[in-house]
N, C-alpha and C positions, 0 to 999 in steps of 0.2 A: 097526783101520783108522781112520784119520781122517777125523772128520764136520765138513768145510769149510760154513757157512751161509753162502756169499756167493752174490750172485745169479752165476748162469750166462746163458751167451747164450741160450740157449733159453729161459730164463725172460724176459730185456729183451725178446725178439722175441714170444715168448708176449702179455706185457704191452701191447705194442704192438698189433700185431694183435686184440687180444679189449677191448682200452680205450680207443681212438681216439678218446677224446673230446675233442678240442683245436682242433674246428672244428664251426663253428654249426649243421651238418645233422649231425654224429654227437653232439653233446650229448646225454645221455638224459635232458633234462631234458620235461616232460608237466603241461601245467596245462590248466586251462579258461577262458577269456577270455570272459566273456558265455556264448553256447550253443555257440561256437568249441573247438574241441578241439587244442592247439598243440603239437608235439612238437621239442624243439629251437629253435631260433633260426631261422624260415623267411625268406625272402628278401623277405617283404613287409614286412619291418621292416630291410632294407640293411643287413645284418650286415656289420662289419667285423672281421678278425683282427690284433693286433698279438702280438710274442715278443720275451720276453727272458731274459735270463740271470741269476736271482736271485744264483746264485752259479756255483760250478763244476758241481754235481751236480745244480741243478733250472732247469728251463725251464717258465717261463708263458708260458702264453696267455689272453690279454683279448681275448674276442667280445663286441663291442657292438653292440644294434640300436636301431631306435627305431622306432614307429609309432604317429601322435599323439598323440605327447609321451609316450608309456609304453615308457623304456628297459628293457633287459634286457642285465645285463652279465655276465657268464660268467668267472671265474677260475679258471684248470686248471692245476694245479702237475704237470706230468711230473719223477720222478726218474730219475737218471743212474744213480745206484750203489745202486737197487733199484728191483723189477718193480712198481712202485705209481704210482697215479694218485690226486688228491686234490684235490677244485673246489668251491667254492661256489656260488653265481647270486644274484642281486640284480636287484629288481625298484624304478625311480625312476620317480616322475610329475614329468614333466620340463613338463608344459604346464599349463594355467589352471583344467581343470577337473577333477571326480572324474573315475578310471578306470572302467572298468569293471567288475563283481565278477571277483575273479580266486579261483578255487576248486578244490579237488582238487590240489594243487600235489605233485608228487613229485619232488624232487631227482632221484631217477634211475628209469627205469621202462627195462629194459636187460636183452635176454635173455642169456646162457650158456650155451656149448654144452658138452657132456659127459651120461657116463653113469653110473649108479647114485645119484644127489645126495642126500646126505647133509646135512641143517642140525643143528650142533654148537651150541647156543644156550644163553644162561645166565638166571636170574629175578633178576640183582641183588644190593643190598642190600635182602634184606626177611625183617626181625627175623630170630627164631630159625633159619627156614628158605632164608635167603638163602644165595648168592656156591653155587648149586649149579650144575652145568652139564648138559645133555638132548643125547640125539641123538634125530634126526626122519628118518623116510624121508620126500621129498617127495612127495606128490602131486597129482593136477589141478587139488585142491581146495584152495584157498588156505590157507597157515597165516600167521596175525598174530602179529607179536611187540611186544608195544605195552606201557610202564610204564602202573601205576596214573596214576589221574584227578588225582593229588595236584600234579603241575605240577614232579615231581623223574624228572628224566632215566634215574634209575638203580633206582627201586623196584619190583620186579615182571617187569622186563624187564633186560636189560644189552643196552648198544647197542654191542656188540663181538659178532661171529659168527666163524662158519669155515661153509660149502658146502664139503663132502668129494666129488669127484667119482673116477672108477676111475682118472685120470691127474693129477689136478692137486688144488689146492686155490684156492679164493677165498676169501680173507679180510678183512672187511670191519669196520668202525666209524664210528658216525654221531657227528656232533658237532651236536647239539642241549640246550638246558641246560635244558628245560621238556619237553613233551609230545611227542612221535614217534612213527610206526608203521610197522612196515616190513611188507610181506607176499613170500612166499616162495611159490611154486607150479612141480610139472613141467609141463615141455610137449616138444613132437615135439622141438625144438632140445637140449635140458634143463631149465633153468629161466627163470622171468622173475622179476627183481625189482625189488620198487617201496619204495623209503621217504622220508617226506618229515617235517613239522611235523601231525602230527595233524589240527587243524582247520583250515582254511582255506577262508575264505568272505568277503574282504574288497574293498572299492574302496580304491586308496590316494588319499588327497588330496594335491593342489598341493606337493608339494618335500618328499614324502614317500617314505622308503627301507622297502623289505622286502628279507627275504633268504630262502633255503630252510638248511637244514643243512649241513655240511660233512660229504660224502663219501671216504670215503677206503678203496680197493681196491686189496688183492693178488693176487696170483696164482702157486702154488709149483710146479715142479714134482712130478710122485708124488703120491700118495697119503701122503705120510710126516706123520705130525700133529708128528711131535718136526721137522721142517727148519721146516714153517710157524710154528709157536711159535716157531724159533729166531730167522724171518728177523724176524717180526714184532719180537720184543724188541730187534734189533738194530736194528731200521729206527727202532722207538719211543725206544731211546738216543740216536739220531743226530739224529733228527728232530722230534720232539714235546717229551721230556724238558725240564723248563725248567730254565737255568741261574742259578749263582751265581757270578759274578767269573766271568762267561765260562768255568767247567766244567760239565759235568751235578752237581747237590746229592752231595755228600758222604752216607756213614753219618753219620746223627747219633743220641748219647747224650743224651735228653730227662732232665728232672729237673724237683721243682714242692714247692712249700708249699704243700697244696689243702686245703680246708677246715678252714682255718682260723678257729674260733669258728662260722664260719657255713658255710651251704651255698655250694660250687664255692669263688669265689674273693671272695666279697662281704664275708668282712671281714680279707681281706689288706691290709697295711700294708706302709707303706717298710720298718719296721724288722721285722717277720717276714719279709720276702721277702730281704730283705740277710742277716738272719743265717741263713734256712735256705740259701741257695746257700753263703756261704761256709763253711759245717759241711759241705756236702758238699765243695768242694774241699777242705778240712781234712783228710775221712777219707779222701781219694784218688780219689774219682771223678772221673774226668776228663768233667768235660760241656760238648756242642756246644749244648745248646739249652733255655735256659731257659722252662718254659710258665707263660700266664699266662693261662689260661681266661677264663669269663664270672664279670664283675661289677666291673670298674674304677670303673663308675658310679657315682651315687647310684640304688639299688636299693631299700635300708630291706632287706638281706638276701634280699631275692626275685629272681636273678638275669632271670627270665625279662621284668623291668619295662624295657625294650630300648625307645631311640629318645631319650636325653640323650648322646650321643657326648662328653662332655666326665668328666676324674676326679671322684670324689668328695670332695672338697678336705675331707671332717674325717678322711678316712683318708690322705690323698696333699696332703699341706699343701706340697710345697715342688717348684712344678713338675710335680705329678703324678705319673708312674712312671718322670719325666728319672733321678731318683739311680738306680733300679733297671738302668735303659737304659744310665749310666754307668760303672758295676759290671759290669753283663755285657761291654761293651766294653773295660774294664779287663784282665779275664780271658779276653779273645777266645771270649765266647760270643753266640751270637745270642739276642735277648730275644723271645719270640712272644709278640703279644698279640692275643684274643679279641673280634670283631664279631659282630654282626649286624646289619648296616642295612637288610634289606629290612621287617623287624617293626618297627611302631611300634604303642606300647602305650598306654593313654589319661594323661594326667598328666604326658609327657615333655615336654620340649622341642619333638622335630618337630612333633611332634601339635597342643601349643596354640600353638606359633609359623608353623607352616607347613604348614596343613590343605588347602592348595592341592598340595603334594606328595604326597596320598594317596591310593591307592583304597580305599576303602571297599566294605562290602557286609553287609548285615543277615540275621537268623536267620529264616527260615517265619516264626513267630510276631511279626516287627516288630522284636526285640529288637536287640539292638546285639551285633555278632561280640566284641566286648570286644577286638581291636587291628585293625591295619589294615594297609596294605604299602605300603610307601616305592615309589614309581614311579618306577623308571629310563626308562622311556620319555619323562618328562619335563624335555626337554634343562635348563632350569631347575633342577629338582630334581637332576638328575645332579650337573651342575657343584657346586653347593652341596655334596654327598656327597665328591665327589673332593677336594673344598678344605677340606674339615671331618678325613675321614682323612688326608687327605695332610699336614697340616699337626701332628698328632699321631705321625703316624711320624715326620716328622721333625726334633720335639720330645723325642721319649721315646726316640729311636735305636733304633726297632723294626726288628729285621732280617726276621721270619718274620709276616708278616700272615694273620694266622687267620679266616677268616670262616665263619660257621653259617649256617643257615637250618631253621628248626625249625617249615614250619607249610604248610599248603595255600594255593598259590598259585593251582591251576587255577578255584577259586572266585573271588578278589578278580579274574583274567583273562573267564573267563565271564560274569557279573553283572554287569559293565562293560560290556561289549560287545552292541551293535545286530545286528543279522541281518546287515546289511550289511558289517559289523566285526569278523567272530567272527575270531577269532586273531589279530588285528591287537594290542591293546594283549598278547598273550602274545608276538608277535614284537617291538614294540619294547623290551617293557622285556628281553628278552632278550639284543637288540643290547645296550642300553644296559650290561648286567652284562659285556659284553666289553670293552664301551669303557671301563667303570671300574675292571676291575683293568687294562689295557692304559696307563692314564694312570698308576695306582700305581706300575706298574714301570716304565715312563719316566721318572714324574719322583727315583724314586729305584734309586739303581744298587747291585747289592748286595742290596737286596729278593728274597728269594720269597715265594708265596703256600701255604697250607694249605686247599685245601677241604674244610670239614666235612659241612654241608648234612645235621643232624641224623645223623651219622655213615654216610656213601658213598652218600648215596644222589643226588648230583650230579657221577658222575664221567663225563661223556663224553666223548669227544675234544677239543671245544671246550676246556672246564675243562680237562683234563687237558695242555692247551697250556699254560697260565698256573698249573700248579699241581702239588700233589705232593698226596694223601690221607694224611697222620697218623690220620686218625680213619676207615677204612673201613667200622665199622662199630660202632654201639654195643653189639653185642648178643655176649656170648661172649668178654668180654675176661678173666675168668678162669676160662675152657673150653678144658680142651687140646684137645679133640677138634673144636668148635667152628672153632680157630681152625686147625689144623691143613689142616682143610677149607678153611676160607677161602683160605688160604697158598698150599698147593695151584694154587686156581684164578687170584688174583694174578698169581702169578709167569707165567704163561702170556699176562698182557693188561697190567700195570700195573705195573712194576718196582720199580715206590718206593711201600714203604707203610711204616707203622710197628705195632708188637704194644709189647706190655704187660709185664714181668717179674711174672706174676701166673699163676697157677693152680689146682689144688686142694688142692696142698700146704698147711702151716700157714705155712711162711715161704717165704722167696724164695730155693730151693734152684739147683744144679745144670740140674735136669729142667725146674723151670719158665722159666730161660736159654734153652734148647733148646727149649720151646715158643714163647719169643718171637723165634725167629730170624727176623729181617727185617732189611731194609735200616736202618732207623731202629726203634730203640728205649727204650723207660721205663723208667727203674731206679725200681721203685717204692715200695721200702722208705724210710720216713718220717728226715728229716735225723736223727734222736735216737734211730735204731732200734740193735739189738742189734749187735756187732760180727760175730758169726756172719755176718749179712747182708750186711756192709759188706767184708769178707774175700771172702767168694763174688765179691763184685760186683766187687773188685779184680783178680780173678784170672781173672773170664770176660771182662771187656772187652776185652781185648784178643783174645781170640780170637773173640769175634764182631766187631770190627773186621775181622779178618781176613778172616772167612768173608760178612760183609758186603761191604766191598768186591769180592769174587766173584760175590753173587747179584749186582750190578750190571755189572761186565761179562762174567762169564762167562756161555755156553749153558745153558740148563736142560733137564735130563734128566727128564723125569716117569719115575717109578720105579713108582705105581702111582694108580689109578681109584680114590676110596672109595667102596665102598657106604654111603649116610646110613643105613642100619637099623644099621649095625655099626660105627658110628664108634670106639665106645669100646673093640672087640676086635681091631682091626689093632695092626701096626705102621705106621708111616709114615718118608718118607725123603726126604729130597732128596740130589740131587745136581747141581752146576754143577763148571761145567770151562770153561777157555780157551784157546783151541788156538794162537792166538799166544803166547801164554806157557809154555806146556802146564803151569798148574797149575790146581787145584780142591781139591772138599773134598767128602766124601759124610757127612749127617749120619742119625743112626737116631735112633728114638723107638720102645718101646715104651709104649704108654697101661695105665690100671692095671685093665681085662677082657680083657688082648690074653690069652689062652692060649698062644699060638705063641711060643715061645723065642728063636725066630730067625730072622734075614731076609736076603736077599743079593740085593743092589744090583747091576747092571748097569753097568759105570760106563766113561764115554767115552776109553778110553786110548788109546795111538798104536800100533799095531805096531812094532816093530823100535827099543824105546824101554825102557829100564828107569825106574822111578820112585823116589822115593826115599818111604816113607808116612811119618806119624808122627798119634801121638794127643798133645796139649799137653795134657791134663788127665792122661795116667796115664803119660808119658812114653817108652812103647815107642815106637819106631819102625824100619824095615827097608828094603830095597831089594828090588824084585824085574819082571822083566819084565814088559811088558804083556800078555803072553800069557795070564801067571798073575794076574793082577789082574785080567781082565775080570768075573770077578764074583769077587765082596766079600763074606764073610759074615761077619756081627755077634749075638752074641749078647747077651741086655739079660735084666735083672731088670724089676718092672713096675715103673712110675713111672722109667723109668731113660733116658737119654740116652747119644750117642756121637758124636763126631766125629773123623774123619779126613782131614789134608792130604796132597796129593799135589802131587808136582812133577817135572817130564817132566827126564831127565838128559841132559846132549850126548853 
């Protein structure tokens, strides 16, 4: 039978009725103004509505009010061709004096109604034990889902859910790029829920903008967790996904000269970086994407000495990494190359040119934190940043702008801030990181961004607007079982990541191919390595091209839950399919304590359809009805891999 995910009317009318938030008394927006407790946009502030037509598929609305001189403007994106609603709010002191403290701010505080409510929640990027996901029964008693104190969006918490209700689902993600809390509780109706910016306890001054998070709800028909996953990935292709030359990002095949002489990339050269790409187009690797990690700088070999944004002119004498930039665009590859401007470390440039662009904050003991952090809240300091990168990407023909962040912010945010101020200097410099990749990719066309943020631990919706994750996570890049989990939960929230051709094998077989199947991936055998390795890599590209360009527009089937005690005695399996095309591909993994022989795949055919299979690594392939295909059985040796395409026949 075929599983269509496009929204049905009963879901747009569902969405409507339970989301109505496109006018200034159904906003669920809730702060506290002084000892005032505000719900919405009330009418003592002369709310106005204006509507427009973004495009064909989405309608805004803009509620403005104002009440002396403290506006409040409301931005609510309804969609046409899915069941979601998605608003920000922004808070301006439009008059002469301070406001008054505005505290407890929660973007939406908004009951739900339904029975059984289930929250389907995840803990993040956090180290070894991250990218797991929880179910919770709710009850009266509040549950918080709130990242660690570290001021990254994504560690300890993921701000992507699902609420499983006995007829519908809600699916929800916050776009906040620093600290958030959402809380979850049953009540008589079903649930209430509240998430907003963690702290908030601020007066804004004179011609000063706040904003709350970017909310963004679905709502599926059923109970089915596979339609919700599906609708969401499709809504997140259509809509959030960031483009290149006006399409959603391609598969790309990553490649890199990394440590070279020194740690990361700190004693690369023009001429080691020219000859290791061109060895690899030599031995036939076809690559979309050249990396160029940390340490362009002057470092003295310590990559982490961050805050000289200019080359190291005794390693990059002619232009800096223009010839390298050159070369890649010669061979139609994109160059990425590695920031981090929020860190500045003592000795650099920012720091002893422009200590007016820093927060600072010292140890208990007096002592000095040993670096400090670049203030985007500081319109000054901004512009200088955007005109410093911007003018090196478009010196060096940076196509993929890489930026890290590897250090606790909520401290330089906190220790800065007055009573009257708490979360104010974490809300501007917040804005300020949208507005500075938001100016990147204006002013150059053809750019995307890579967020790294010490590997995934800043992907929220925000981010995830202006970016793709290559680095999801640091921890378990050669862990099949690791990353398989990771993969797993991915593909259910974040459609574009990238893995590693790295395992526990000795080389870079077969099996560990198939543990990096992602949309983007690392050929990471070294340009001078064995042929063995180079022959593999010639001959799986292309079919993980294949089978990449599928996880991105094909449905994803979860095939199974893993239990983390037994990571390393499953199989595991994906499968994607797309029903406009009617092709897919179902792949298997056995890991090397699975015991089980054998596994059989579920897999989404059409009735009344025969398929054509075939396997490209062992060459069988057959035709047979969907009747007789809907499940798949595969058997595997351990450490062993399988992949099979399908294609739906007229």
């Amino acid at each position: 039978m075929k599983m269509v995910f496009k929204p049905t009317k009963n879901e747009m009318l569902l969405a409507v009725r339970r989301m109505s938030y496109a006018s200034a008394a159904s906003l669920p927006l809730c702060f506290k103004l002084g000892d005032e407790v505000i719900k919405g946009i009330p009418t003592s502030f002369n709310p106005t509505e204006t509507k427009r037509f973004i495009d064909s598929n989405i309608v805004e609305t803009v509620i403005t009010g104002n009440r002396k001189g403290l506006e409040i403007r409301a931005e609510v994106l309804q969609y046409r061709d899915m069941p979601v609603v998605e608003y920000t709010v922004y808070f301006t002191n439009k008059g002469e004096a301070d406001t008054a403290i505005l505290s407890d701010i929660n973007a939406i505080d908004a009951d739900f109604c339904g029975e059984a409510p289930v929250l389907q929640y995840g803990n993040g990027e956090d180290g070894g034990n991250g990218y797991k996901f929880f179910e919770r029964k709710l009850e009266a008693d509040p549950y918080v889902l709130s990242p660690r104190d570290t001021g990254l969006s994504c560690q300890g918490a993921y701000p992507f859910f699902r609420v499983k209700f006995d007829d519908y689902i809600l699916t929800g993600a916050i776009g906040w790029s620093g600290s958030w809390k959402a809380e979850f509780c049953a009540n008589e109706m079903g649930i209430n829920f509240k998430a907003g910016q963690k702290c908030t306890n601020f007066k804004i001054l004179p011609g000063e903008t706040m904003r709350t998070p970017r909310i963004c709800l679905m709502l599926t028909e059923s109970a089915c967790e596979t339609r919700a996953i599906n609708m969401w990935r499709r809504f997140y292709n259509a809509h959030i996904m960031p483009k290149q030359w006006g399409e959603n990002i391609p598969p790309k095949l990553c490649a890199h000269v990394f440590e070279y002489k020194s740690p990361e990339f700190t004693g690369a050269t023009e001429d080691s970086q020219i000859f290791g790409l061109q060895k690899y187009l030599k031995r036939g690797i076809d690559i979309d994407l050249w990396w160029y990690d940390a340490g362009f700088y002057p470092c003295n070999g310590n990559w982490p000495t961050v805050g000289t944004w200019k080359e190291d002119s005794a390693r990059w004498p002619n232009n800096g990494l223009g010839p390298l930039g050159k070369e890649c665009e010669k061979n139609d590859i994109d160059l990425m190359v590695w920031f981090e401007p929020e860190r500045v470390v003592q000795g650099t440039e920012i720091y002893n040119e422009h200590p007016e662009f820093l927060l600072k904050w010292k140890n208990e003991d007096g002592t000095y934190a040993g670096q400090d952090m670049f203030n985007y809240g500081n319109p000054e300091a901004l512009n200088w940043m955007i005109n410093r990168i911007d003018t090196l990407i478009k010196k060096w023909n940076i196509k993929c702008y890489r930026q890290d962040f590897n250090f606790n912010s909520w401290c330089y945010w906190r220790l800065n801030e007055a009573y009257d101020r708490l979360g104010a200097i974490e809300n501007l410099c917040i804005q300020g990181y949208y507005k500075f990749w938001d100016e990147l990719l204006l002013r150059n066309p053809g750019l995307f961004i890579d967020s790294c943020a010490g590997g995934g631990r800043r992907n929220d919706l925000e981010t995830l607007r202006r970016s793709v994750s290559f680095q999801y996570t640091d921890v378990g890049l050669n862990d099949p079982a690791q990353k398989q989990r990771q993969h797993l939960m991915l593909f259910e929230w974040m459609p574009y990541f990238r893995a590693h051709t790295w395992s526990d094998s000795e080389k870079v077989d077969e099996y560990t191919w198939f543990v990096a199947w992602a949309p983007a991936v690392t050929f990471m055998p070294k340009c001078w390595a064995g042929e063995e390795e180079f022959e593999i890599g010639r001959k799986m590209t292309p079919i993980w091209r294949r089978a990449a360009e599928l996880q991105l527009r094909g449905d994803y089937y979860r095939q199974m839950k893993i239990k983390y005690d037994e990571e390393l005695t499953c199989f595991t399996c994906e499968h994607f399919y797309d029903p406009e095309k009617g092709d897919g591909f179902v792949m298997f993994l056995r890991n090397r304590d699975c015991e089980q022989d054998s596994f059989t795949a579920k897999l989404a055919v059409e009735d009344g359809f025969d398929y054509f299979v075939e396997n490209p690594l062992t060459g069988e392939s057959f035709t047979k009805p969907a009747e007789e295909l809907r499940e798949f059985t595969q058997s595997l040796e351990k450490k062993q891999g399988a992949v099979w395409f399908i294609q739906r026949l007229k």
